[in-house]
N, C-alpha and C positions, 0 to 999 in steps of 0.2 A: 569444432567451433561451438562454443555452448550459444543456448535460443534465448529468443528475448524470454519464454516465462524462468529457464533457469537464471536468468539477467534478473527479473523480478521477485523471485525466490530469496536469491542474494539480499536484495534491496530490501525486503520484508526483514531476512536477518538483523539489518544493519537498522533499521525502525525499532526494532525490537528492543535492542542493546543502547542506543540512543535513548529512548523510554523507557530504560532500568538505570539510566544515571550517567550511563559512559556517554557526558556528552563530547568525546573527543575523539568518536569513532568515526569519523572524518577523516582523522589523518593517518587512520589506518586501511580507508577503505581501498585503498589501491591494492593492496595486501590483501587483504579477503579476499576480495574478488578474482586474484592470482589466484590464491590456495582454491578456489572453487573455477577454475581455467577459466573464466574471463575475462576476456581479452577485445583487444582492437574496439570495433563497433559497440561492441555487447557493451563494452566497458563503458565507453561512454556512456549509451544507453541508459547505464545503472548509474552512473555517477549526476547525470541529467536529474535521475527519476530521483534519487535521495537527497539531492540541493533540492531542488527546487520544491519536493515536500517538507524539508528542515524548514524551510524559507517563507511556505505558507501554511507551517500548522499550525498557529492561533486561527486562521480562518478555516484550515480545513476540520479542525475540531471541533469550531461552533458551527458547523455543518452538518457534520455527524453528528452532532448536540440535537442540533435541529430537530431532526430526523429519526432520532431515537424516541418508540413509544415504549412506555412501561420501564425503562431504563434507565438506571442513574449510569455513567459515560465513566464513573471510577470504578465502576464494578463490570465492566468491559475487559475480559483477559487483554493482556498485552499484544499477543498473537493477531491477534481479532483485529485489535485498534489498529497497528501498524498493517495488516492487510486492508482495512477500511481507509485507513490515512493514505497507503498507495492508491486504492482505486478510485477515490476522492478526488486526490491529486489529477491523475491522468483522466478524469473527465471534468474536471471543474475547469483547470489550469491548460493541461497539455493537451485538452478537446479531441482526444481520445476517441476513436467508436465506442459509446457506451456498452453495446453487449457486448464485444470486445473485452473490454474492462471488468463487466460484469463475471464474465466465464472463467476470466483469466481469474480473476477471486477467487471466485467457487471453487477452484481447483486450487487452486494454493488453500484453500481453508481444507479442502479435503486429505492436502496431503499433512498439513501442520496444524491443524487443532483439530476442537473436542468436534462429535457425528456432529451436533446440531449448527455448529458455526456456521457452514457452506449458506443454507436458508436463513438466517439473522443477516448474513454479509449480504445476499443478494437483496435482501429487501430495504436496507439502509441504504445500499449504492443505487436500489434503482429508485428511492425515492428522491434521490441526491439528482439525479442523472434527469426523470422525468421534466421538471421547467425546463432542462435545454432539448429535451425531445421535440417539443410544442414550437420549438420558434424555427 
């Protein structure tokens, strides 16, 4: 039974290819997620996590807008965006444990981008995450 970060992993693919144009990788996602054995719970899981960040990324991108210092948001690898777009999601939206979210980033940056991603991603998410800390 694969875990929720291989569920997550998935879903960063599927953000990826979404934000290189293929907006119709929706109707493939059932499919992916087979070829990467995810199944039953997971699946949902993943199919939760990628609607429902399809669904609010104009808000979750001016979020990460927000939040980005020294950074123009188009010179953001793709990689990066769509991990930032999932961790976004699942603490802005799906109220997530933020370190949670956070960790679960860091690692997906470590496994799928460049050294320095892991520290840019956690500092984005946790400046995202902070105002819901506080209340």
């Amino acid at each position: 039974m694969a875990t929720r970060h291989q569920a997550r992993t998935a879903v960063v693919g599927l953000l990826y290819a979404y934000d290189l144009g293929n907006e119709n990788i929706a109707k493939f996602s059932d499919e992916i997620l087979e070829e990467d054995k995810i199944r039953n719970k997971q699946k949902e899981f993943s199919n939760t996590l990628f609607e429902g960040t399809i669904e609010n990324l104009a808000m979750i991108d001016e979020e990460i807008q927000n939040h980005l210092t020294d950074w123009d948001y188009d010179a953001v690898g793709k990689v990066e965006k769509a991990i930032m777009r999932l961790g976004a999601y699942e603490i802005l939206i799906a109220k997530t444990d933020r370190a949670i979210i956070i960790n679960e980033a860091v690692e997906l940056a470590k496994e799928l981008a460049d050294e320095k991603s892991p520290k840019f991603i956690n500092g984005v998410l946790d400046a995202i995450g902070k105002p819901l800390a506080s209340k």
